[in-house]
N, C-alpha and C positions, 0 to 999 in steps of 0.2 A: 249928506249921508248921516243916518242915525245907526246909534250902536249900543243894541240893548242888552244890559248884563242880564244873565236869567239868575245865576245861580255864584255867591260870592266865597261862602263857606257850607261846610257841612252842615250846620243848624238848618242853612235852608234847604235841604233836605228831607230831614226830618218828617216835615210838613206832611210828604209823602211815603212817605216809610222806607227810606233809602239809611239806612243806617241806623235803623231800630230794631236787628236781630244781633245778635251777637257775632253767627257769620253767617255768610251769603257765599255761595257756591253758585258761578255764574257757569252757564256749556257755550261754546261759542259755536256760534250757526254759522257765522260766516265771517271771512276774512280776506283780505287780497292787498293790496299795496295802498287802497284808497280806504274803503271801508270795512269796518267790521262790526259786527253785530254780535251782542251777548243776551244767554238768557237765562233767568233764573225763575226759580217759584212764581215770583211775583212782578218781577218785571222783563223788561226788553229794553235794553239798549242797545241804540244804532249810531256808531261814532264813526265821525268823517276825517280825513289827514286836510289840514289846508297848510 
């Protein structure tokens, strides 16, 4: 079994413009016990509970 870091600190972010406005105001589309999804200007994120 392999297990691939993506992302260690916030610099690696960066890269993508995840913490290069001063603030981000995310809406949340969705949400339930397992997942939830957020969304902003510029991006989407979809986070899972494991």
């Amino acid at each position: 079994m392999t297990t691939r870091q993506l992302v260690s600190t916030i610099d690696g972010l960066r890269h993508y413009g995840i913490n290069s406005q001063s603030e981000t105001k995310f809406q949340i589309i969705h949400c339930d016990g397992k997942t939830m999804t957020l969304q902003s200007d510029y991006a989407r994120l979809e986070l899972k509970k494991f």
